[in-house]
C-alpha positions in Angstrom: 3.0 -12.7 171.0 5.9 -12.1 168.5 9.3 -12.4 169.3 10.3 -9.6 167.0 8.9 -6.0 166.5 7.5 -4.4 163.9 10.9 -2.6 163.9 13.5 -5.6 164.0 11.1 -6.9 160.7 11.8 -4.1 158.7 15.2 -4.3 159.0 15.4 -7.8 158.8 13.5 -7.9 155.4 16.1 -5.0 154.6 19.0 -7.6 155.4 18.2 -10.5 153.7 17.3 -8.7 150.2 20.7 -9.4 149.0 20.4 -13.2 149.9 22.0 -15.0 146.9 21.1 -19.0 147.7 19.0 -20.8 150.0 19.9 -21.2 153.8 18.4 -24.1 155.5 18.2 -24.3 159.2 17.7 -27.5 160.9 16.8 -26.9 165.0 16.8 -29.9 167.4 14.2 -29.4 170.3 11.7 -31.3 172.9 8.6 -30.3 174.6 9.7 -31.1 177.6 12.6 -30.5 179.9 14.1 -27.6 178.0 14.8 -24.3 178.8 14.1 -21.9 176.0 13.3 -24.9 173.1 9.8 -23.1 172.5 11.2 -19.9 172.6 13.7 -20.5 170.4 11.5 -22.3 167.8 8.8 -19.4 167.5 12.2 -17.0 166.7 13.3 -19.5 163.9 9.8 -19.4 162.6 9.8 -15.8 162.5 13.2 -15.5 160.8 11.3 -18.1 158.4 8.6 -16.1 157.5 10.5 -13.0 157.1 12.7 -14.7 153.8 12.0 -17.0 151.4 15.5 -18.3 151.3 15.3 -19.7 154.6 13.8 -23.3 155.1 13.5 -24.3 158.5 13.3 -27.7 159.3 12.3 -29.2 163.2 13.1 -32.0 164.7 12.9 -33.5 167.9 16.3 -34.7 170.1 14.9 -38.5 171.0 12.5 -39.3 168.5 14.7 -37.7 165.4 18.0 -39.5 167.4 19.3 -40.7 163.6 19.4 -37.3 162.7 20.6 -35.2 165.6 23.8 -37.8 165.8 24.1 -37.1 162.1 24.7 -33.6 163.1 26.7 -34.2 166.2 23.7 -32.6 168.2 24.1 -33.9 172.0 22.3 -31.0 173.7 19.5 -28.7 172.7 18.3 -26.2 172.1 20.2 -26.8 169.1 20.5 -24.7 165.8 22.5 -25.9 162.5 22.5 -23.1 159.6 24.0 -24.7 156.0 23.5 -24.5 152.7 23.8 -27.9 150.3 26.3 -28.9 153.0 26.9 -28.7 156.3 29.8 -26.3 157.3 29.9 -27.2 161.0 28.0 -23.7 162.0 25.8 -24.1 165.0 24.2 -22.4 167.8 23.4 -23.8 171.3 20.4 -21.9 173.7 18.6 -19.2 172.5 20.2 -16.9 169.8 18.9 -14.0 171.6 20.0 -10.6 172.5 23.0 -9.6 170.9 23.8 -13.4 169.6 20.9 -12.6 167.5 22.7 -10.9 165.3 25.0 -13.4 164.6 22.9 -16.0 163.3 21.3 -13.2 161.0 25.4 -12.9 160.1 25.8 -16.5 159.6 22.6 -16.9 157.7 23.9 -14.6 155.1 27.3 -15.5 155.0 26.0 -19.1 154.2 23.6 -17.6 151.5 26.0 -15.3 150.0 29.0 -18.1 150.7 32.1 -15.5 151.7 33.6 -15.9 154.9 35.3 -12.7 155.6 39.1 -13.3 157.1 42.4 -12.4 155.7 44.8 -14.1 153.1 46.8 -15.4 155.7 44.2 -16.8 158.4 42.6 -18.6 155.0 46.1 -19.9 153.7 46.8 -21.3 157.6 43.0 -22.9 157.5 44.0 -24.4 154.1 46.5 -26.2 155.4 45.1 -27.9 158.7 45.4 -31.6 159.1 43.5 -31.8 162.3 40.3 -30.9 163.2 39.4 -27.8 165.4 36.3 -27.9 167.7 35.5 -24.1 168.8 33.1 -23.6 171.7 32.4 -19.8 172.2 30.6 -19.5 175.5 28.5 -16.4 175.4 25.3 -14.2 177.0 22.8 -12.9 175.6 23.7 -9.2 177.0 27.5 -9.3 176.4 27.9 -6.8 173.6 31.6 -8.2 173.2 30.7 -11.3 172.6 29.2 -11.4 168.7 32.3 -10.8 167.1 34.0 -13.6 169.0 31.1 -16.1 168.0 31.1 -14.5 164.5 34.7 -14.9 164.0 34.2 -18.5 164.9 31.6 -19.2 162.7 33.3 -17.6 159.6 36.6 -19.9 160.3 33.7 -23.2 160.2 32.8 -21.7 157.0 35.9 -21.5 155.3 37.4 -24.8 156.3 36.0 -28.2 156.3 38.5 -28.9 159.6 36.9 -26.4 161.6 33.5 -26.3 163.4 31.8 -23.9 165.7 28.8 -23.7 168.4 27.6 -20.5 169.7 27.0 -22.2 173.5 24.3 -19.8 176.1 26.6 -20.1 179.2 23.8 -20.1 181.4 21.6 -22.8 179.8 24.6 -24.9 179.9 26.1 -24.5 183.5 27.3 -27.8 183.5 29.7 -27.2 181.0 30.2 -23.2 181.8 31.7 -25.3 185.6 33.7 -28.0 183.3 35.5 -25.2 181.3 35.8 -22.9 184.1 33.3 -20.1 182.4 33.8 -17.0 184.5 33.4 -14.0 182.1 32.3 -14.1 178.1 32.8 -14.1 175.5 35.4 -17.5 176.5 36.2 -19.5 173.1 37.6 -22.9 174.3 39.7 -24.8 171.4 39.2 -28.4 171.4 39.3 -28.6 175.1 42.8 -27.9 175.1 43.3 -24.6 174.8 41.4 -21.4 175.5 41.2 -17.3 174.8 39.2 -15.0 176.8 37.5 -11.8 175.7 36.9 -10.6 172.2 40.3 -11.7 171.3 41.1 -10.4 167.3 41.7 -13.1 164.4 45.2 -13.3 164.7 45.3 -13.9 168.2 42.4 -17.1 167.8 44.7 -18.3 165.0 47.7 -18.8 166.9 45.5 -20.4 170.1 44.6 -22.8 168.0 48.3 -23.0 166.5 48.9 -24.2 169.9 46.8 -27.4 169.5 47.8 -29.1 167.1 
């Protein structure tokens, strides 16, 4: 049975017309022992199908190990969308719900390559000498947290420095109990540091300000 109706295609197809380069999407799964790893495979071969400018590309966590430690993978279900290069944009669980829109936002904004923050979030990104690891814990029915994951995505984007998972809070418990995860969206900067809520641009900037 299809992930996605007949409805969610049509505007899908609408979406991605303006799709300027090609996005490839490389998802890390197993058969076994994984909550989600099918289901989240038959969505990215949906997404496939629905655009030419997507190329999805499988692999599996043990037997592809030289490649998911390329990528930093070290949990799955995992999902990396890039263009030529990697920009540090992944997504951990199922991107389902309302996190579905943002890896239909992160597949364009790697196709169409514009990450959309201010002047002055850009100039402080320009200008980092230490890297910043975002984690934006998140549920599939928390309408607040998209923006928080999108936000997050376009700052791994637009600087080398920066990367960003989407993380399912409750197909990680483990680490939704390490970083104390008690409401989403819950952006935790590189373990140090963390804002709760949809928290605006400026506010994630200075959070992570407080890091280095």
């Amino acid at each position: 049975m299809p992930m996605l109706d007949d409805k969610v295609i049509k505007e899908l197809k609408e979406s991605f017309k303006g799709l300027q380069s090609d996005v490839v999407i490389k998802y890390f799964t197993q058969e076994m022992e994984c909550q989600f790893c099918k289901e989240t495979k038959e969505l990215l071969q949906e997404l496939e199908k629905n655009s030419a400018s997507i190329k999805l590309e499988i692999f599996d966590f043990v037997k592809d190990k030289s490649e998911a430690q390329k990528y930093g993978i070290d949990k799955i279900p995992a999902t990396v969308v890039m263009g030529d290069t990697d920009r540090g944009i992944r997504f951990y669980g199922i991107p389902a719900g309302y996190e579905f829109g943002t890896l239909v936002e992160a597949i364009k904004m790697v196709s169409n390559g514009k990450a959309d923050l201010s002047q002055e979030s850009k100039t402080f990104l320009d200008g980092l000498n230490k890297d910043i690891h975002l984690q934006v814990f998140v549920t599939p029915t928390c309408p607040y947290c998209a923006g928080a994951v999108v936000l997050a995505h376009q700052m791994a984007f637009y600087s080398d420095r920066v990367k960003a998972d989407m993380v399912e809070a409750t197909e990680f418990p483990h680490l939704s109990q390490k970083y104390q995860v008690m409401g989403v969206p819950k952006t935790v900067i590189n373990e140090k540091t963390f804002q709760e809520g949809a928290a605006p641009e400026n506010v994630i900037i200075e959070k992570i300000k407080s890091v280095l």
